[in-house]
C-alpha positions in Angstrom: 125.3 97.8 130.4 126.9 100.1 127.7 125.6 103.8 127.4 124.3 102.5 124.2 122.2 99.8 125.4 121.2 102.1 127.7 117.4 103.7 126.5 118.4 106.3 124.2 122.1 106.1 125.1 122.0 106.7 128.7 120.9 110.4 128.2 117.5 111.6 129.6 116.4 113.1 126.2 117.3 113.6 122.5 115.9 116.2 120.2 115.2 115.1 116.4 114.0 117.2 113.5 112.4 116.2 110.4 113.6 117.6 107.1 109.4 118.3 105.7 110.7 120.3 103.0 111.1 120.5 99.1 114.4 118.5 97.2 115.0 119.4 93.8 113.0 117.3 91.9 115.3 114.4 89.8 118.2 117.0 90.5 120.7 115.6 92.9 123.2 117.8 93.1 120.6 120.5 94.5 119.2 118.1 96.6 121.8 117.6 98.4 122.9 121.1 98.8 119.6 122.0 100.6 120.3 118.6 102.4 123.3 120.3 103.9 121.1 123.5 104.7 118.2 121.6 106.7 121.4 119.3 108.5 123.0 122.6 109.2 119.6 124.7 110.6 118.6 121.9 112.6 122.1 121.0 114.4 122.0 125.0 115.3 118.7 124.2 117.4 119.7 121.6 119.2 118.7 118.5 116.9 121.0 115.0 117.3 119.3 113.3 114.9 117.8 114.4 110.8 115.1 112.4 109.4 114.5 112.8 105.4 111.4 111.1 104.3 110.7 108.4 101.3 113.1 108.9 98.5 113.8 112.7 99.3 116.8 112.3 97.4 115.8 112.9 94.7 112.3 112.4 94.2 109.3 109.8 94.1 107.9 108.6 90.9 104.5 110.2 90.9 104.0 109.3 87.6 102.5 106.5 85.7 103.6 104.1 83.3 102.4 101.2 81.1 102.7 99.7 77.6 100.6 102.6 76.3 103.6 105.3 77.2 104.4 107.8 74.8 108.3 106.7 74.1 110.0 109.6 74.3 108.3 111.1 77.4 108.9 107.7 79.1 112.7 107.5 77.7 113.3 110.9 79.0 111.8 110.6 82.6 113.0 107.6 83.0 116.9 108.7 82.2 116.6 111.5 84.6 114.9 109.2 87.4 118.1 106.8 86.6 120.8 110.0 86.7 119.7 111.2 90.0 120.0 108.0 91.8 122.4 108.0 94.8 125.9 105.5 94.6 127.0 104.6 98.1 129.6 105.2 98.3 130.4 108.4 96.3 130.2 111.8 95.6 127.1 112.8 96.9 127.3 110.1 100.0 130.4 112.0 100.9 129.1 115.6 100.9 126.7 114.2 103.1 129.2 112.7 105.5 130.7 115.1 105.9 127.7 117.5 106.7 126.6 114.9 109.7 129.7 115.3 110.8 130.4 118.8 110.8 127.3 119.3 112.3 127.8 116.7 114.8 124.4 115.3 113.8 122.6 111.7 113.1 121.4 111.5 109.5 119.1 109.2 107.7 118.2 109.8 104.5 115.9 108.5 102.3 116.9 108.0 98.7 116.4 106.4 95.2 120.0 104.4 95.6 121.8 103.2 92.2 123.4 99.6 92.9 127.0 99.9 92.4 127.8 96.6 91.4 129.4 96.7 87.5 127.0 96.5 85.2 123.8 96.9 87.1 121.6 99.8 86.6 119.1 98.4 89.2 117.6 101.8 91.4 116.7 101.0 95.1 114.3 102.6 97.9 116.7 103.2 100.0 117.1 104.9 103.7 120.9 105.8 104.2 122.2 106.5 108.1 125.1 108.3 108.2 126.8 108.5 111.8 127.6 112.0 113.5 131.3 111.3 112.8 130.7 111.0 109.6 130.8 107.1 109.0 128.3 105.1 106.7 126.0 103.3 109.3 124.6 100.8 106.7 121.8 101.3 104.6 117.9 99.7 104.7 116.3 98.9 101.2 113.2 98.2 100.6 111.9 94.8 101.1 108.9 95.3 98.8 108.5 97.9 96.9 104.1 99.0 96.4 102.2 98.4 93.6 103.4 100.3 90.8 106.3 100.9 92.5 107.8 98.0 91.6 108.5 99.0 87.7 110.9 101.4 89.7 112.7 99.9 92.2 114.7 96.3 93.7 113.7 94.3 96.2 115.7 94.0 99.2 116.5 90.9 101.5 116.9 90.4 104.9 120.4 91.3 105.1 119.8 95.3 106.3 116.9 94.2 108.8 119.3 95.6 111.3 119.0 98.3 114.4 122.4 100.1 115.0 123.4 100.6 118.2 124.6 104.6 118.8 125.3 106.9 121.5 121.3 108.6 121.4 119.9 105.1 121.4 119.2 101.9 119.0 117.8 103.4 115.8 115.9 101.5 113.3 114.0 102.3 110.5 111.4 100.9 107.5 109.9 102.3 104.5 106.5 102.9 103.9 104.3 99.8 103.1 106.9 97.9 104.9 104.9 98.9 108.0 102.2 96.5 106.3 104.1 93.6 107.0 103.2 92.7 110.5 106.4 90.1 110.9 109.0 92.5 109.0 108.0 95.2 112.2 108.2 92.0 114.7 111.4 91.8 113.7 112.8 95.1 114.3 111.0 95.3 117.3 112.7 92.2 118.6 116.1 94.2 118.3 115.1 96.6 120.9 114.8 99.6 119.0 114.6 103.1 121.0 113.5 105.3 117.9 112.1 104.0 115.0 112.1 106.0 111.2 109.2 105.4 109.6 109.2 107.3 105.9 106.4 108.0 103.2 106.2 109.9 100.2 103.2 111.8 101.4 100.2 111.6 103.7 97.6 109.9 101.7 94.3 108.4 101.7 93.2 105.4 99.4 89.7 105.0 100.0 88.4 108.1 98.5 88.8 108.6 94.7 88.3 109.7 92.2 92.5 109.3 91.6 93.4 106.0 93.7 96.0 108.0 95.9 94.6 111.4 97.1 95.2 113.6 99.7 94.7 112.9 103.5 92.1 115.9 104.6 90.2 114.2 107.4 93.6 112.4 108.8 93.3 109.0 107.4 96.3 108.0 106.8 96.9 104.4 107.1 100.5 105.2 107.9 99.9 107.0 111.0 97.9 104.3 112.7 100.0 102.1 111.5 103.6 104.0 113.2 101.5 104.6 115.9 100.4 100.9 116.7 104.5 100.3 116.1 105.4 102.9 118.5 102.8 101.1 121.1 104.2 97.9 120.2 107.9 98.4 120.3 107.7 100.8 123.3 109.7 103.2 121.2 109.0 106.7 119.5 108.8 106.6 116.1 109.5 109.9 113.9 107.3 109.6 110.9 108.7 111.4 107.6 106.1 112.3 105.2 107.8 114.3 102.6 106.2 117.6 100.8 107.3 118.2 97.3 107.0 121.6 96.0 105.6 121.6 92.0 107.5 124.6 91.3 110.5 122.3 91.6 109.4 120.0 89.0 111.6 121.4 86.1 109.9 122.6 83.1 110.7 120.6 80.7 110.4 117.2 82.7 108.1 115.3 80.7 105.7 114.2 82.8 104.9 117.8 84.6 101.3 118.7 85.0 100.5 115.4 84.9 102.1 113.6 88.1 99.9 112.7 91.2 101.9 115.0 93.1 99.3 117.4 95.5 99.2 114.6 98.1 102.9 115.2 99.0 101.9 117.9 101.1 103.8 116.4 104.6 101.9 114.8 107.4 105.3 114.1 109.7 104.4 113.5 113.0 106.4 111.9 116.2 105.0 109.4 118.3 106.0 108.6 122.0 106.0 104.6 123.1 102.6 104.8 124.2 101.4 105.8 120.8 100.5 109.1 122.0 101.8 112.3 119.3 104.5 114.2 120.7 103.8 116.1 117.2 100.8 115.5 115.6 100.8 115.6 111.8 102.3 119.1 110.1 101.5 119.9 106.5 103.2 122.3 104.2 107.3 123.0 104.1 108.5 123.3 107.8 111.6 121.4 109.5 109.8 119.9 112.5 111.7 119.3 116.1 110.7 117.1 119.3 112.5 116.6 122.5 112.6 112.7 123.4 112.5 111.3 127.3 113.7 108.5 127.7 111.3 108.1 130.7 108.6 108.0 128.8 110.4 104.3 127.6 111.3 103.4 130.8 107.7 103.4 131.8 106.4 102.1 129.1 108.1 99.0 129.4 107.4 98.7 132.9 103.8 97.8 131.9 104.3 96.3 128.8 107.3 94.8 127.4 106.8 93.1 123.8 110.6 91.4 123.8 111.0 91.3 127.4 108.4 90.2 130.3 105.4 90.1 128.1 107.1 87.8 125.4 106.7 84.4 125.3 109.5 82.8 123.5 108.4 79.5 124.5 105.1 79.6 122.3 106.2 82.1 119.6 109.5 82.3 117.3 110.1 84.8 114.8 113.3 83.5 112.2 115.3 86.0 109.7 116.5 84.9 106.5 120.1 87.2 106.5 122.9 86.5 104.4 121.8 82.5 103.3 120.6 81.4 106.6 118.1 81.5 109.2 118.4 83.6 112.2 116.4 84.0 115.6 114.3 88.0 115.0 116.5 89.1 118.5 120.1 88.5 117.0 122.4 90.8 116.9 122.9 91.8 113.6 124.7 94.0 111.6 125.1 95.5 108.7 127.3 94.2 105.5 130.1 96.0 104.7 129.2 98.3 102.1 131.9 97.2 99.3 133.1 98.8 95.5 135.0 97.4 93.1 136.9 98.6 90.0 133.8 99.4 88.0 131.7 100.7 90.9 134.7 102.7 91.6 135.3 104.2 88.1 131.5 105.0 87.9 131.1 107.2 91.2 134.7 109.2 90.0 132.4 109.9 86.4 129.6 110.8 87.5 131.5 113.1 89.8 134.2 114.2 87.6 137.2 113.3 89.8 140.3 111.0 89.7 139.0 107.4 91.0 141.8 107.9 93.3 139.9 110.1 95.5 136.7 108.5 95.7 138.8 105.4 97.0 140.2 107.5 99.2 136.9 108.7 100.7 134.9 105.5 100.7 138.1 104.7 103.4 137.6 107.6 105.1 133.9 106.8 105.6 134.5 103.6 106.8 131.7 101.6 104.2 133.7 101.2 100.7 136.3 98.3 101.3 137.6 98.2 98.0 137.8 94.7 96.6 141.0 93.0 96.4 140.7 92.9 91.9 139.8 96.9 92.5 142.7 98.8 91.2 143.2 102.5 91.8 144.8 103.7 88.7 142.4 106.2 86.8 140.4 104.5 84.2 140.3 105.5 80.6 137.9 109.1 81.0 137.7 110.1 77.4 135.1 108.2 76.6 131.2 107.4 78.2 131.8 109.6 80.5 128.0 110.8 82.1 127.5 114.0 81.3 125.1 116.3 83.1 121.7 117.2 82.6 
């Protein structure tokens, strides 16, 4: 057996941290300098591993919308919601990088994602690992994005249903409501995950009114019973990233300030251990929140109840995966598709940085995820016009 199929790499214990603090609000070049800060702070106490909850870069849509929205309000918000999506690869993805790996730290980030394909403007709820070399993991988008959400963001497929295999375990991860839909968390249990990320926008309650989202004061949360039936279920620990958003870091002139659902972002992280037992129980307000891991606690775990192994029964039940146009067995292996650019892509991350395509080329290399398609041509593209200009 490899150290990394070993429970949680072969090592007795891990420390993580969660990143329960404040982005810049639909400002992503601030976001990801305080990204850099919390990866920083928490690799100088000991952390291996950063979670960043739902869409921390850079912000959740706490807004509403409809055909009844005032034009230019909508028109506005829903420019700056578009400008401060993340390209993977690019600019941003690479100041990140380069973070985990200064840092020597695991990162996953969640993130509104901008699809880089040409043409396509489609944004994506995304969760972006990053190794602690520095490499671009893969990426997990959203299978189904909630209710409104879904005038927002893409769907996903089946394609990133993946576990990656690393030297502090097998980490997986879904978003939100995804931990809803029983067969999608079947399936990454079958992959033998050791720590699960499970990310949400906030810690909210839906049963109470009079606003249909409101904040969690007598810890109902669905999403913590829900992590922590996962947690029981997988024989794993599950960090659970709740994110707080600050309304001072709404800027003034957004449109929609004052009048955004926002007061239930107020955290609720918490960390499970494979029993379902916290390790943390929930935390509210801005904090960067640490727990040690033992792998013990798996090992035990699993000697009374196994879900994949000796309390499975393969014989009466089968889970299939739809990845990449066919069907799969849930337990296996998978991995993640090569994250890929192409001319246009390419051209779009150097504008929206400001820098010669050459160099973003250069880095998507580097990072091992942008393998430039063969029509993808690395001469600077015409940048005297349409160039993105910031906000």
């Amino acid at each position: 057996m490899s150290k990394q199929q070993s429970v949680l790499g072969g090592r007795d214990s891990v420390k993580v941290a969660i990143a329960q603090i404040s982005s810049s609000f639909l400002n992503l070049k601030e976001s990801v300098a305080r990204a850099v800060r919390a990866i920083e702070e928490t690799a100088r106490n000991g952390a291996e591993l950063i979670v960043f909850p739902e869409v921390w870069l850079a912000g959740y849509p706490f807004w509403s919308e409809g055909w009844d929205s005032h034009v230019p309000d909508w028109v506005a918000a829903r420019v700056r919601f578009h400008d401060a999506a993340l390209v993977i690869p690019g600019e941003e993805t690479a100041v990140l990088a380069e973070a985990a790996r200064d840092a020597g730290v695991y990162v996953v980030m969640g993130c509104n994602e901008l699809d880089s394909r040409p043409g396509v403007e489609t944004i994506y709820n995304t969760l972006l690992f990053i190794g602690r070399d520095g490499r671009l993991l893969g990426r997990h988008r959203k299978l189904m994005p909630t209710f409104t959400e879904r005038m927002f963001w893409g769907f996903g497929d089946g394609s990133d249903l993946v576990v990656f295999d690393t030297d502090i375990g097998r980490i997986g991860g879904l978003i939100c409501g995804e931990h809803l839909m029983t067969t999608t968390r079947a399936a990454m249990i079958a992959q033998g995950e050791h720590i699960h990320i499970s990310v949400f926008p906030g810690s909210f309650v839906l049963h109470t009114g009079p606003r249909l989202q409101e904040p969690d004061n007598a810890k109902y949360f669905w999403g913590h019973f829900s992590t922590r039936a996962h947690a029981m279920e997988a024989g794993c620990f599950v960090i659970c990233g709740c994110n707080y958003t600050n309304p001072d870091d709404v800027p003034a002139d957004f449109p929609y300030r004052g009048r955004m659902n926002i007061d239930w972002a107020n955290g609720g992280s918490a960390i499970w251990s494979p029993l379902g037992v916290p390790l943390v129980e929930p935390q509210f307000g801005e904090q960067l929140i640490y727990a040690e891991l033992n792998a013990a606690m798996i090992k035990v775990t699993k000697a009374i109840v196994d879900s994949i192994g000796h309390y499975a029964r393969p014989d009466v039940l089968r889970l299939m995966v739809r990845r990449n146009d066919r069907w799969e067995d849930a337990d296996t292996p998978a991995y993640p598709a090569p994250l890929v650019i192409d001319r246009d892509a390419l051209s779009r991350a150097a504008d929206r940085g400001d820098v010669d395509p050459d160099i973003v080329a250069k880095e998507a290399r580097r990072l091992g995820a942008g393998v430039v398609r063969r029509q993808t041509k690395l001469s600077p593209a015409p940048r005297t016009q349409g160039r993105r200009k910031e906000k």
